[in-house]
C-alpha positions as CSV (number, residue, x, y, z in Angstrom):
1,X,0.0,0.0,0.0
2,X,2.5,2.2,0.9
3,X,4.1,1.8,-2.8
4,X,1.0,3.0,-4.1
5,X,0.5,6.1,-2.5
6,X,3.8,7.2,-4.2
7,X,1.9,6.7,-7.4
8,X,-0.6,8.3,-6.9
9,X,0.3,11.9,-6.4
10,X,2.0,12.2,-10.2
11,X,-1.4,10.1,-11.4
12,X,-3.7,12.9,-9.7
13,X,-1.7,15.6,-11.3
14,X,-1.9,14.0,-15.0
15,X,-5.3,13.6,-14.7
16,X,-6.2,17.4,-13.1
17,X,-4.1,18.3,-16.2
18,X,-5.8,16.0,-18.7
19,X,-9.5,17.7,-17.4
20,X,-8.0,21.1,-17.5
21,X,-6.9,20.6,-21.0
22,X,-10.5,19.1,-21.9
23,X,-12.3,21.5,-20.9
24,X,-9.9,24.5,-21.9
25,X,-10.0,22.5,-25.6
26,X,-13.7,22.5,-25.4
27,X,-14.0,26.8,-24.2
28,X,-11.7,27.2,-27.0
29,X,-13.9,25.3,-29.8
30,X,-17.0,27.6,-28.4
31,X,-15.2,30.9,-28.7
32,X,-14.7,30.6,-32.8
33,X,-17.8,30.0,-35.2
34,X,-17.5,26.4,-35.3
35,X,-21.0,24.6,-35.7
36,X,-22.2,22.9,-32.7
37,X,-20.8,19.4,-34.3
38,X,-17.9,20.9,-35.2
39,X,-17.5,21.8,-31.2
40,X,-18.7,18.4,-30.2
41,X,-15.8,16.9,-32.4
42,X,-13.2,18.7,-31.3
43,X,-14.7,18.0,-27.3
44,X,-14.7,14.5,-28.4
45,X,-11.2,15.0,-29.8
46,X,-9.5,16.4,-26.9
47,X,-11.4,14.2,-24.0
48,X,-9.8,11.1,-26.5
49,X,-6.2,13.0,-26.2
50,X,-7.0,13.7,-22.9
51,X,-7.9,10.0,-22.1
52,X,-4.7,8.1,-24.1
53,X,-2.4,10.7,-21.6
54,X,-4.3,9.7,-18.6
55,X,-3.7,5.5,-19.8
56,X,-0.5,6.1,-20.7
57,X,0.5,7.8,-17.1
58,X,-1.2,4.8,-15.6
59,X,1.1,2.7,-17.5
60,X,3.8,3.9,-16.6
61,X,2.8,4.2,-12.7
62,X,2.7,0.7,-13.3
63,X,5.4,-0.2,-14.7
64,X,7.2,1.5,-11.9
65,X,5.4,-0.2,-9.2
66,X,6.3,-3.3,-10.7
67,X,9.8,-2.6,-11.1
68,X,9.9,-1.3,-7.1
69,X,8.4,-4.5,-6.4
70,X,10.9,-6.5,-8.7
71,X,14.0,-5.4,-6.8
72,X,12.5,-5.5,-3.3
73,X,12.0,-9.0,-3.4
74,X,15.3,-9.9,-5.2
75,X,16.2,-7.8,-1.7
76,X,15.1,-10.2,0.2
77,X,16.5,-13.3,-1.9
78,X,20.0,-12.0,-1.3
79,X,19.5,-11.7,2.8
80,X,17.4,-14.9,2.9
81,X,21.2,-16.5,1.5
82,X,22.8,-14.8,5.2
83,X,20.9,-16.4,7.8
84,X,23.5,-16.7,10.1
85,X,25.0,-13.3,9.8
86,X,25.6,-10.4,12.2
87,X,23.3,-7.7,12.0
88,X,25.7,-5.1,11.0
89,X,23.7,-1.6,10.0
90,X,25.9,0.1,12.4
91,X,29.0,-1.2,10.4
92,X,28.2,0.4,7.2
93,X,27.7,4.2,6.0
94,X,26.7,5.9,3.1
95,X,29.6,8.3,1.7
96,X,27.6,11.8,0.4
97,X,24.9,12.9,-1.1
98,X,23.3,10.4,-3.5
99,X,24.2,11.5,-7.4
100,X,23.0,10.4,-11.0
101,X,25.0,8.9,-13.7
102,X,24.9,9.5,-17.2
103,X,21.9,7.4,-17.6
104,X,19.9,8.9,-14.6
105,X,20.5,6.0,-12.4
106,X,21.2,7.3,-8.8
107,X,25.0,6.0,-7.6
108,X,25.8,6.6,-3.8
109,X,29.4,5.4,-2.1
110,X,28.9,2.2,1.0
111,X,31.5,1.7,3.6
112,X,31.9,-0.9,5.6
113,X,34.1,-1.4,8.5
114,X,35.1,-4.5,10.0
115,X,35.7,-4.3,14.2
116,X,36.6,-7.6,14.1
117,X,39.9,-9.4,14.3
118,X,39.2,-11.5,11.0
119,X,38.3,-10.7,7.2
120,X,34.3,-10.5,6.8
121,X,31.9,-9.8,3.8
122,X,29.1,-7.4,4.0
123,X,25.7,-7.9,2.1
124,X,24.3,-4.2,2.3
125,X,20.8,-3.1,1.4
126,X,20.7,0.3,0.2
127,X,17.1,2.3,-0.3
128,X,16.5,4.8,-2.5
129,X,14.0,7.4,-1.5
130,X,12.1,11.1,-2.6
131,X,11.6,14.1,-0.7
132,X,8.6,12.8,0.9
133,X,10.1,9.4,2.1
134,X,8.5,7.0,-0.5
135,X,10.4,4.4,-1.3
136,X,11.6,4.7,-5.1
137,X,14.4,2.0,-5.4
138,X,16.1,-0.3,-3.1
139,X,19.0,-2.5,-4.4
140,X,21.3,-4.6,-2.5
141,X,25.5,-4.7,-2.7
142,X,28.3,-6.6,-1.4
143,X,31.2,-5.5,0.3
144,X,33.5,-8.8,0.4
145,X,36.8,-9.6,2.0
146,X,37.2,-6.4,4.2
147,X,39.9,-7.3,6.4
148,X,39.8,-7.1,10.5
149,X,40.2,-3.6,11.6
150,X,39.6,-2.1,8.5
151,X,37.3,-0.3,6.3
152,X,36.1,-0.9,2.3
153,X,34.2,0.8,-0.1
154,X,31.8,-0.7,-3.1
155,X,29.2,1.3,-4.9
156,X,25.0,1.3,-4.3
157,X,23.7,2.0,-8.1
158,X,20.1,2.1,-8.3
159,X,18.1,-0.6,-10.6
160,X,16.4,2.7,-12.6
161,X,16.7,5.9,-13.5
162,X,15.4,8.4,-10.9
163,X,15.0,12.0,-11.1
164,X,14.3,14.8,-8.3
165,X,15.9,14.8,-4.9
166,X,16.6,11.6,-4.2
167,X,18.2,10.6,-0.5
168,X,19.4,7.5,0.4
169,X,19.2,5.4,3.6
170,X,21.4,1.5,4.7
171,X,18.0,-0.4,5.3
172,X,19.8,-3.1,6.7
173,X,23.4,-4.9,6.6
174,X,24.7,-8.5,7.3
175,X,27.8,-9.2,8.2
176,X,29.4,-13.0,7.5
């Protein structure tokens, strides 16, 4: 549910937009000398325009539920692996603000640091999410071999391209 209402606000704003542009379509086809078929037409015309934008905004809501949903369970496939780990959140930090590649997808810098005495790998779940705190991305990266004592650093690179401000938050780590 929570996914959803994330949806939702850019849906609401296509459609308010779509109606707007109706009805501003239809105002416009009165103010000329157009017969009163010639009005209904274009009405007709723009609620059909007005409709395929609305569908096609739903799509792609979709899609990006979908996708959301994709990599949070692949999430879960990769800690379900590390039963027997340490919880290790505390171990790991996220290195500045979270940037965009070339393609849009959102990169941010993971550090893990090892307080024990022996080499461990870290399986690190990183979330991507917008101003409001909806969850837009979450992927998941390993940090292996970081020696006792010491501190490594691998990449967290979201699974799409995101735009606006996008922050970024360890949901949980597991050290082996």
């Amino acid at each position: 549910m929570h996914q959803r209402n994330g949806i939702r606000g850019p849906v609401r704003l296509i459609l308010a937009v779509a109606v707007v542009a109706a009805l501003a379509a239809q105002l416009t086809a009165c103010s000329d000398d157009s017969s009163p078929s010639d009005t209904a037409s274009k009405a007709a015309s723009a609620a059909s325009k007005a409709a395929s934008a609305v569908s096609q905004a739903a799509s792609a809501a979709t899609e990006a539920g979908d996708a959301l949903a994709s990599a949070t369970a692949e999430a879960g496939k990769k800690f379900d692996e590390f039963k027997n780990g340490a919880d290790a959140k505390g171990e790991v930090k996220l290195g500045g603000d979270a940037s965009p590649d070339s393609d849009g997808r959102v990169s941010v810098k993971v550090t893990a640091t090892n307080p024990t005495s022996s080499a461990k790998s870290y399986v690190v779940q990183v979330d991507f999410r917008d101003q409001s705190g909806n969850l837009l991305d979450t992927t998941v990266v390993t940090v292996d071999d970081v020696p006792g004592g010491a501190s490594k650093d691998a990449t967290a690179r979201s699974n799409r391209s995101l735009t606006g401000d996008v922050k970024t938050a360890v949901a949980r780590a597991v050290r082996h």
